[in-house]
Biopython code that builds the backbone (N, CA, C, O; Angstrom):
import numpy as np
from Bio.PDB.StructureBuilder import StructureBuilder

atoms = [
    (1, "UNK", "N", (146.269, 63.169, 147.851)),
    (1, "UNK", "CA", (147.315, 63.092, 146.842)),
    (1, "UNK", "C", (147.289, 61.733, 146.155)),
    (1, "UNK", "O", (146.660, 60.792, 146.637)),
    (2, "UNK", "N", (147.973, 61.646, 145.036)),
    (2, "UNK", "CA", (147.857, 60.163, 143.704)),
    (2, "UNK", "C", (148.996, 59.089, 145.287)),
    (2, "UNK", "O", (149.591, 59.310, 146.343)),
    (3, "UNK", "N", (148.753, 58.334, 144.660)),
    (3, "UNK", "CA", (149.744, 57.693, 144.641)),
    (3, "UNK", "C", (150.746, 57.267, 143.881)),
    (3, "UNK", "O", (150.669, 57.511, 142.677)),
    (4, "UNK", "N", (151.954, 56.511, 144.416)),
    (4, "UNK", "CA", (153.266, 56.751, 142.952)),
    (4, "UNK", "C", (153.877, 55.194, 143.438)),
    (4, "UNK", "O", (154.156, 54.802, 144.571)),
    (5, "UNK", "N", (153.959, 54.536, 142.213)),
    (5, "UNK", "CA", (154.564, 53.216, 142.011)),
    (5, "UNK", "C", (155.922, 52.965, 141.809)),
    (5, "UNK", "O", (156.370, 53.190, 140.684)),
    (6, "UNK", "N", (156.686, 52.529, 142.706)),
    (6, "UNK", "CA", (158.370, 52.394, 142.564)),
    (6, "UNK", "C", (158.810, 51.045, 143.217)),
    (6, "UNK", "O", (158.673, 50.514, 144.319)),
    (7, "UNK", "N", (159.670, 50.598, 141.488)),
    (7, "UNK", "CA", (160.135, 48.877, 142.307)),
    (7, "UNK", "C", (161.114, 49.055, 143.092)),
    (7, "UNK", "O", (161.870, 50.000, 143.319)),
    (8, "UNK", "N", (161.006, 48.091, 143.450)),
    (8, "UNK", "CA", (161.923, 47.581, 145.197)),
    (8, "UNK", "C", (163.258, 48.371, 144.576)),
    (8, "UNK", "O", (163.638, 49.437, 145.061)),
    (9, "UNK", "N", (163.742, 47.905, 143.761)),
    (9, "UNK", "CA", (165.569, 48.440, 143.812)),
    (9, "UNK", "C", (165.497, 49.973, 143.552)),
    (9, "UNK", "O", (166.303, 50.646, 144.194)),
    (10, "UNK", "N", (164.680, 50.607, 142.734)),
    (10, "UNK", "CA", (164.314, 52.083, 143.272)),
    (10, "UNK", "C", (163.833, 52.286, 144.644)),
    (10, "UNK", "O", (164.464, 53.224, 145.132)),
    (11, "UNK", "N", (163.054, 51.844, 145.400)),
    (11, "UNK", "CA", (162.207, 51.957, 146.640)),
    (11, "UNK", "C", (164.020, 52.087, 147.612)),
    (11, "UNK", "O", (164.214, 52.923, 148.493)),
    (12, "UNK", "N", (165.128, 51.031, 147.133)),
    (12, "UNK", "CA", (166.110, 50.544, 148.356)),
    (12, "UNK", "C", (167.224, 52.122, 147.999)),
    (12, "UNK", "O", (167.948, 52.683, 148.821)),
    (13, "UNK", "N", (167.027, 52.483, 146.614)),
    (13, "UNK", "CA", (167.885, 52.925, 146.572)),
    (13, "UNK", "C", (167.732, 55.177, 147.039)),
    (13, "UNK", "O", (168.612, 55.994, 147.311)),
    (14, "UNK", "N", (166.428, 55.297, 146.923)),
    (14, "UNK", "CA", (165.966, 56.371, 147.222)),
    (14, "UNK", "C", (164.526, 56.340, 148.208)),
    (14, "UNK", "O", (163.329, 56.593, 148.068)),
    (15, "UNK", "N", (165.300, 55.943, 149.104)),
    (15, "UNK", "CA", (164.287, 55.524, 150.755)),
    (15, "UNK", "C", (164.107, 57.057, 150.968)),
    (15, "UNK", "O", (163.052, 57.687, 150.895)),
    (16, "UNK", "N", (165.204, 57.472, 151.214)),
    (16, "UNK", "CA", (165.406, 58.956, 152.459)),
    (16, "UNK", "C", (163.927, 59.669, 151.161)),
    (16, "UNK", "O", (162.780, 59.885, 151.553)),
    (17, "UNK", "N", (164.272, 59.836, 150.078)),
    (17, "UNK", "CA", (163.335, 60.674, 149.577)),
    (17, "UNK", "C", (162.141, 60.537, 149.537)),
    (17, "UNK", "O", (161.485, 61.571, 149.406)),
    (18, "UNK", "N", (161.287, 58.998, 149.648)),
    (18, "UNK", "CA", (160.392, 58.743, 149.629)),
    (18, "UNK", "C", (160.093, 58.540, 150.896)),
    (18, "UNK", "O", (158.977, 58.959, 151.201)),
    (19, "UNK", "N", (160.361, 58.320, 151.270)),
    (19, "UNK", "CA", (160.342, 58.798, 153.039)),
    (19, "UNK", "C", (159.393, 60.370, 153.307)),
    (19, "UNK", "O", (158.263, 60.658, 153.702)),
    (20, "UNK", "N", (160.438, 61.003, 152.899)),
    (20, "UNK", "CA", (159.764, 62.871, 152.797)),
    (20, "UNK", "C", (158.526, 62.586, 152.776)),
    (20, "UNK", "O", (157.633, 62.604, 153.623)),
    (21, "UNK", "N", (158.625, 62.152, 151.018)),
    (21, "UNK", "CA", (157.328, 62.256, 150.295)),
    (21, "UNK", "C", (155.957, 61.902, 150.913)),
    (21, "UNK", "O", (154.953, 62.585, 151.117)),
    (22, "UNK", "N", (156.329, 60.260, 151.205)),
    (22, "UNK", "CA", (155.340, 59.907, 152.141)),
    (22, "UNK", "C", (154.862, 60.586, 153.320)),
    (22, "UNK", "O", (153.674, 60.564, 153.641)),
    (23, "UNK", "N", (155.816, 61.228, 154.017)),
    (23, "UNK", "CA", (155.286, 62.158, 155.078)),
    (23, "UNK", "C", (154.794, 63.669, 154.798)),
    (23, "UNK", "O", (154.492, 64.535, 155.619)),
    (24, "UNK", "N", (154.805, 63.714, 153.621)),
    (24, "UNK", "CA", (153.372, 64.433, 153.300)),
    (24, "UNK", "C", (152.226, 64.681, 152.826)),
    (24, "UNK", "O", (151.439, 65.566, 152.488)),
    (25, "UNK", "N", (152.450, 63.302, 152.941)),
    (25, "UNK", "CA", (151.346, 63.245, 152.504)),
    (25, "UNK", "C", (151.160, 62.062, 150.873)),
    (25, "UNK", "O", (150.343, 61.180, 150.609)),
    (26, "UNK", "N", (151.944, 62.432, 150.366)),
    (26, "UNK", "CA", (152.171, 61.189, 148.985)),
    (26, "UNK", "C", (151.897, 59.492, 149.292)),
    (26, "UNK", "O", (152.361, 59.159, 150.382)),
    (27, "UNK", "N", (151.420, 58.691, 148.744)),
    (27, "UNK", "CA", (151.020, 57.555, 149.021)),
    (27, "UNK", "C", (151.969, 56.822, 148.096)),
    (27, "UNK", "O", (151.630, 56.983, 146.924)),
    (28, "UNK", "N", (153.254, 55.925, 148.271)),
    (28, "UNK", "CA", (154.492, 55.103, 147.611)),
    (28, "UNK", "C", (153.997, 53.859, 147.571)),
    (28, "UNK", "O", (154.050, 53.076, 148.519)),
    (29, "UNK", "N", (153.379, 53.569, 146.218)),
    (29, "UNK", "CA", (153.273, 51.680, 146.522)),
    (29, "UNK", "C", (154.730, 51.497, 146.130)),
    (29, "UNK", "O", (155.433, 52.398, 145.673)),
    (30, "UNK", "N", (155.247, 49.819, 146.426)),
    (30, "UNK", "CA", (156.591, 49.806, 146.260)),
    (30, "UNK", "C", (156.235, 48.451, 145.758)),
    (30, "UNK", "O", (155.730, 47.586, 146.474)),
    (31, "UNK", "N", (156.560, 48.281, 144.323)),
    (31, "UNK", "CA", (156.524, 46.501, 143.584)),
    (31, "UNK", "C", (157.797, 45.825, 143.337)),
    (31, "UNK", "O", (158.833, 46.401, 143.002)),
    (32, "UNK", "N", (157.637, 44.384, 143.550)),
    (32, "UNK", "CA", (158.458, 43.636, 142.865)),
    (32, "UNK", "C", (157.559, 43.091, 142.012)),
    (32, "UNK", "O", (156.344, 42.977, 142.177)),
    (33, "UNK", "N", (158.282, 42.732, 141.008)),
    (33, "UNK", "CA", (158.762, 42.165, 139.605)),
    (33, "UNK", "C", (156.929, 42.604, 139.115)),
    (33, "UNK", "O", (155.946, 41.871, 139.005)),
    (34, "UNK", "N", (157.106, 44.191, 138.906)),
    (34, "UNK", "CA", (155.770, 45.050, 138.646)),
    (34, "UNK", "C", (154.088, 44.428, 139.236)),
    (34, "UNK", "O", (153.012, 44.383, 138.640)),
    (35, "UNK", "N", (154.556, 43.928, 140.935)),
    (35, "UNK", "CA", (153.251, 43.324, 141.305)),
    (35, "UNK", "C", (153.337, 44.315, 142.649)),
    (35, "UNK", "O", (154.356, 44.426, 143.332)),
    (36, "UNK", "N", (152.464, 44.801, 142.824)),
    (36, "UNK", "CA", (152.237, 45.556, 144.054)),
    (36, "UNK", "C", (152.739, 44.928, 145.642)),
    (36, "UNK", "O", (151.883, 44.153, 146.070)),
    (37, "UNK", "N", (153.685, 45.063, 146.396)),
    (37, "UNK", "CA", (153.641, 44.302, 147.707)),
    (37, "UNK", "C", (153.669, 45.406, 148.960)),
    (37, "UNK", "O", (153.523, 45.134, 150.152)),
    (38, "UNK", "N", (153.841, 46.415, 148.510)),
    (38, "UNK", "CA", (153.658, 47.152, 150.081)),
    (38, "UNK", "C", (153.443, 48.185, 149.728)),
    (38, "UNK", "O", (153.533, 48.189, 148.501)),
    (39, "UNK", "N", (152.988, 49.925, 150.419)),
    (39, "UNK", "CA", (152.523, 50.581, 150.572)),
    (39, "UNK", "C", (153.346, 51.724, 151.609)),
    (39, "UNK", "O", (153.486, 51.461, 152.803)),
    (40, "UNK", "N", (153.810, 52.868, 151.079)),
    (40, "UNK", "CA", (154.616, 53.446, 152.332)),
    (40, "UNK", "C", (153.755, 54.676, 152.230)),
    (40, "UNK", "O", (153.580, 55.300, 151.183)),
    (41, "UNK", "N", (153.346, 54.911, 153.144)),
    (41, "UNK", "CA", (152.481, 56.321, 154.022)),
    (41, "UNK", "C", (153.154, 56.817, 155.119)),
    (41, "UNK", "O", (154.037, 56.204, 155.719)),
    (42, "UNK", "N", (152.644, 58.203, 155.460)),
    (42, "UNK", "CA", (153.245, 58.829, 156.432)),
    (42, "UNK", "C", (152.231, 58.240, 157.910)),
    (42, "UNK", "O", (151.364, 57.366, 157.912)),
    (43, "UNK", "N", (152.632, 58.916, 158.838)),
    (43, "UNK", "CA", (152.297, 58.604, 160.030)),
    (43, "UNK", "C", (151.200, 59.975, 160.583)),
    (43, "UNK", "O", (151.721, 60.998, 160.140)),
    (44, "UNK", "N", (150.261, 60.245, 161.154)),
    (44, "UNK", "CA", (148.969, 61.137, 160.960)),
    (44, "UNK", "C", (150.358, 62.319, 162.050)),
    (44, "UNK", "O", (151.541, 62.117, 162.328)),
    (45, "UNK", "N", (149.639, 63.195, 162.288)),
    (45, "UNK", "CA", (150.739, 64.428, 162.870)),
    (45, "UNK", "C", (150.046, 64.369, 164.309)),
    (45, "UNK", "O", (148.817, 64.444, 164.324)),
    (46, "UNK", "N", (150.434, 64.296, 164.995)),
    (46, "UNK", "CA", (150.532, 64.504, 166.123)),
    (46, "UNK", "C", (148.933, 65.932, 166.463)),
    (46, "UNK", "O", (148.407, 65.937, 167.576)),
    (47, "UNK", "N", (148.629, 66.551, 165.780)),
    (47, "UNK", "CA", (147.364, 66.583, 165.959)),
    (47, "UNK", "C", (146.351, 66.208, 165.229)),
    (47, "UNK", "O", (145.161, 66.507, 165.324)),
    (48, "UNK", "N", (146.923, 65.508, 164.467)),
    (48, "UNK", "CA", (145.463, 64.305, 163.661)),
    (48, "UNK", "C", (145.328, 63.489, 164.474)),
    (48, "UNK", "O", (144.129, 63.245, 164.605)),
    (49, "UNK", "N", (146.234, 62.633, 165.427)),
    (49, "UNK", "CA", (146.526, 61.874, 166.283)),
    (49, "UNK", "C", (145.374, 62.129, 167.596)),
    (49, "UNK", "O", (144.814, 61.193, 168.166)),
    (50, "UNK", "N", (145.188, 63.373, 167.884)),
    (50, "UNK", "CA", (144.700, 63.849, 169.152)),
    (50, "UNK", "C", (143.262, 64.271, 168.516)),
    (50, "UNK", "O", (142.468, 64.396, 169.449)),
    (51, "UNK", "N", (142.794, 64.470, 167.574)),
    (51, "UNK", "CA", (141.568, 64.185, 166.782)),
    (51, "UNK", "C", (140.774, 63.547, 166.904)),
    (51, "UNK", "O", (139.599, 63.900, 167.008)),
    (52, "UNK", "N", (141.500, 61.589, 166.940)),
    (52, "UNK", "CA", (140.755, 60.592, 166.399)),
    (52, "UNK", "C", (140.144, 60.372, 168.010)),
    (52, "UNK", "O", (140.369, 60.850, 169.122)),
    (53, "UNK", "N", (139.219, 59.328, 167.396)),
    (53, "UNK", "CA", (138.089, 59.290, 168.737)),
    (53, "UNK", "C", (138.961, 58.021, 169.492)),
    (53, "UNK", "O", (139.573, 57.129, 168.906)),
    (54, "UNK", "N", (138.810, 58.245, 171.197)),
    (54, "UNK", "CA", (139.456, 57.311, 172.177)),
    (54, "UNK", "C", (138.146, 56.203, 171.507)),
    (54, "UNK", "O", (137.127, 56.288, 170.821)),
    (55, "UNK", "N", (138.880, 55.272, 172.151)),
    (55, "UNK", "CA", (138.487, 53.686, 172.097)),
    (55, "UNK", "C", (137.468, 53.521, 173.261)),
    (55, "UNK", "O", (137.962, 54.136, 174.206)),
    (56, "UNK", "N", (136.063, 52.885, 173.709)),
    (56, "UNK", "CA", (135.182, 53.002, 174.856)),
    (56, "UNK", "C", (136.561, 52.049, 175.716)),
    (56, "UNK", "O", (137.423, 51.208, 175.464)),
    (57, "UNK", "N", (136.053, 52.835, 176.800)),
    (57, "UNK", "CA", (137.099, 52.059, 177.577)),
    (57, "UNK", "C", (136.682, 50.584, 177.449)),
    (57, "UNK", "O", (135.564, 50.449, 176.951)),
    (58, "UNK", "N", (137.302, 49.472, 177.774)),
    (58, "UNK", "CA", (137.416, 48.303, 178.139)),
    (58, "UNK", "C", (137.716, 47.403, 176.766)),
    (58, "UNK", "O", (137.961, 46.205, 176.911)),
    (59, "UNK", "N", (137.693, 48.012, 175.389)),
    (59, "UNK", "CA", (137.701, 47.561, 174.598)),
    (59, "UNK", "C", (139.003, 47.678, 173.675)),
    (59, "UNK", "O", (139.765, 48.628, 173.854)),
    (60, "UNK", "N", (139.263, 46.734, 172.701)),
    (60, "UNK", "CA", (140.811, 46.525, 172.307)),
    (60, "UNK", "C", (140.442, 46.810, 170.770)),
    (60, "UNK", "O", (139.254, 46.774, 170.449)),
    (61, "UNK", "N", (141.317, 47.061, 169.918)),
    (61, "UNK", "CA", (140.929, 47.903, 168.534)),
    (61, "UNK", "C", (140.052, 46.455, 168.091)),
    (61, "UNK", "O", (139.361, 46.752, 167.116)),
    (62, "UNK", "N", (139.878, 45.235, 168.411)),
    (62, "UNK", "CA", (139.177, 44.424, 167.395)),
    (62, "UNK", "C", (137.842, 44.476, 168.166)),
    (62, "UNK", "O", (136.916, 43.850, 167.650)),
    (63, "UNK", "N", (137.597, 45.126, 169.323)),
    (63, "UNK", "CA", (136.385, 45.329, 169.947)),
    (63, "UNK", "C", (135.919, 44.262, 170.938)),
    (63, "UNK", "O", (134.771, 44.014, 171.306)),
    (64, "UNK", "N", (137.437, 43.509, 171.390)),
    (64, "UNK", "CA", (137.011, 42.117, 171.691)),
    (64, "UNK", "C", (136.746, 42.194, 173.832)),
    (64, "UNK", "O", (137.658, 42.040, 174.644)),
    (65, "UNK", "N", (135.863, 42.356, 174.032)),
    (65, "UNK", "CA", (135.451, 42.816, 175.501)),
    (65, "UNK", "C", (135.440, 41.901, 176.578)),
    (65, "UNK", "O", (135.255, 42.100, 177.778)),
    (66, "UNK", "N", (135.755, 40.475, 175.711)),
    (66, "UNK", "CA", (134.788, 38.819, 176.751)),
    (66, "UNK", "C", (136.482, 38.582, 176.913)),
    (66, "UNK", "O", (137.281, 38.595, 175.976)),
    (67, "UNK", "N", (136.874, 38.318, 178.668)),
    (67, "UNK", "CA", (138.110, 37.564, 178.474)),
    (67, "UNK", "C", (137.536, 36.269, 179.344)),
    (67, "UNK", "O", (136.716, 36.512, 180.229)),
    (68, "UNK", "N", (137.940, 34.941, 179.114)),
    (68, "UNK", "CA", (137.347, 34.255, 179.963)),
    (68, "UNK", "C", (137.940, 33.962, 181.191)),
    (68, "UNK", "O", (139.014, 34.495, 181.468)),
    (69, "UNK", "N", (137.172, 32.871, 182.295)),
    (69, "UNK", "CA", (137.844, 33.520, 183.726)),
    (69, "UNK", "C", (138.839, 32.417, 183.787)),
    (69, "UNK", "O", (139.825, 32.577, 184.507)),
    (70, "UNK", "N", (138.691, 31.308, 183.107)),
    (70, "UNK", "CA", (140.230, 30.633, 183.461)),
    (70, "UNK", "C", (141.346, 30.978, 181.972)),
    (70, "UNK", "O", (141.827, 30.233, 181.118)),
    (71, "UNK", "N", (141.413, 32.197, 182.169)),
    (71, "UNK", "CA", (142.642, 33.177, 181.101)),
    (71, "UNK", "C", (144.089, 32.726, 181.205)),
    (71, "UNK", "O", (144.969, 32.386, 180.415)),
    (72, "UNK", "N", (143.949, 32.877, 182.590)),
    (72, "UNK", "CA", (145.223, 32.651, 183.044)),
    (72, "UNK", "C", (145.649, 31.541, 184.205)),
    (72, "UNK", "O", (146.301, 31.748, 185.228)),
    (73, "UNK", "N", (145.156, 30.476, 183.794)),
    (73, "UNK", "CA", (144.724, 29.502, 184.334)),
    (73, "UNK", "C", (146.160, 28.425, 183.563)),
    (73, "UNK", "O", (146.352, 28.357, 182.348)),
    (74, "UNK", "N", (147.046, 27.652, 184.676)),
    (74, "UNK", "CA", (148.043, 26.947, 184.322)),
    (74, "UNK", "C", (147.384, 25.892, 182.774)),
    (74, "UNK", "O", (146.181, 25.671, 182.635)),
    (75, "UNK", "N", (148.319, 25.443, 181.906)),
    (75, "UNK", "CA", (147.619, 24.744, 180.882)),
    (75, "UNK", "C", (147.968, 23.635, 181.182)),
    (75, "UNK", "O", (148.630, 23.384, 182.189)),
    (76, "UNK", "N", (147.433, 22.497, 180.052)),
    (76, "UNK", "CA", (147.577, 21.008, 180.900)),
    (76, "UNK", "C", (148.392, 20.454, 179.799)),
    (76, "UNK", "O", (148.418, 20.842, 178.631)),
    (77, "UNK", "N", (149.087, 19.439, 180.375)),
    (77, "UNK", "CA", (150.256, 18.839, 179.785)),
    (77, "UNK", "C", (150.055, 18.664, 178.498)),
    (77, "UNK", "O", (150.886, 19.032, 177.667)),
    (78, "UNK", "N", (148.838, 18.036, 178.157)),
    (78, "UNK", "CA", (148.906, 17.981, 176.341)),
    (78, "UNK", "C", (148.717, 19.115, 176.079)),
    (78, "UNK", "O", (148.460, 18.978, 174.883)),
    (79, "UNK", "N", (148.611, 20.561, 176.331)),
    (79, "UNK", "CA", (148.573, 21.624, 175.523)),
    (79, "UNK", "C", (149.835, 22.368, 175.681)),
    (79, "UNK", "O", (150.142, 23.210, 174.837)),
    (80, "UNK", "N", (150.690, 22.094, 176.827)),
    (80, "UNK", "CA", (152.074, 22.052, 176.901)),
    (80, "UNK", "C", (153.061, 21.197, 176.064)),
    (80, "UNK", "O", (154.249, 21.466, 175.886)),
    (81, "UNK", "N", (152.361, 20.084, 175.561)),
    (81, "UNK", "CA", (153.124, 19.313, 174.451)),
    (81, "UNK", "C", (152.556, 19.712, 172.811)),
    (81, "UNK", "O", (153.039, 19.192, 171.805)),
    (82, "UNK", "N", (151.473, 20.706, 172.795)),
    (82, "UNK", "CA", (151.590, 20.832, 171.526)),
    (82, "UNK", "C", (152.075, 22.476, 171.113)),
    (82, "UNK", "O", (152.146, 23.049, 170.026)),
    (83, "UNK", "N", (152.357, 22.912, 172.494)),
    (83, "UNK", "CA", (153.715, 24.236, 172.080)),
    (83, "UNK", "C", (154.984, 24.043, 172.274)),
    (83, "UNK", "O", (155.863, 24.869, 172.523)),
    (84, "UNK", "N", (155.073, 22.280, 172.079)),
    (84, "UNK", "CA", (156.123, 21.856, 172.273)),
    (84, "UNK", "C", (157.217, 22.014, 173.496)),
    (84, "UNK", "O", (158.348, 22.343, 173.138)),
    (85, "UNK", "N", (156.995, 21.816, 174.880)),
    (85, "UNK", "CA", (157.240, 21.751, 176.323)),
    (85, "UNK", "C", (157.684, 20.444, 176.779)),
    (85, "UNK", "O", (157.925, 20.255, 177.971)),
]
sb = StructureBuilder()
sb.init_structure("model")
sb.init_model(0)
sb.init_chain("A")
sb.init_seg("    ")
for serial, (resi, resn, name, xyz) in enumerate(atoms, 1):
    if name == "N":
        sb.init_residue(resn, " ", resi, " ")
    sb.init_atom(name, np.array(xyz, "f"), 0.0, 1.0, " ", f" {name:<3s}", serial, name[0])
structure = sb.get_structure()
């Protein structure tokens, strides 16, 4: 389906409907001051969901597999003073 362009004070004022829309599929960009800032889509259905391919085990959506072994290893005072501790 197109997508459909609606500024923010339309977007605030007819949510519930574009809401629907989006959940079927319709693609809502939503602009301020006629510049594109967000995007409202529906959510896949619960068997599009059960479709998509599992993840190999051990891996996190950025694919990142290496954790190192002092992870969880106490930190040391200057790195406790620069998260402010």
């Amino acid at each position: 389906m197109a997508s459909t362009r609606v500024n923010l004070y339309d977007a605030k004022t007819q949510l519930s409907s574009l809401v629907e829309r989006a959940a079927k599929g319709e693609e809502i960009v939503i602009a301020k001051s006629g510049r594109p800032v967000a995007r409202l889509t529906g959510l896949p259905t619960e068997d599009q969901a059960a479709q998509s391919e599992p993840r190999p085990l051990g891996q996190n959506l950025l694919g990142i597999t290496y954790i190192a072994d002092d992870f969880d290893a106490p930190l040391s005072d200057e790195e406790l003073r620069d998260f402010g501790f």
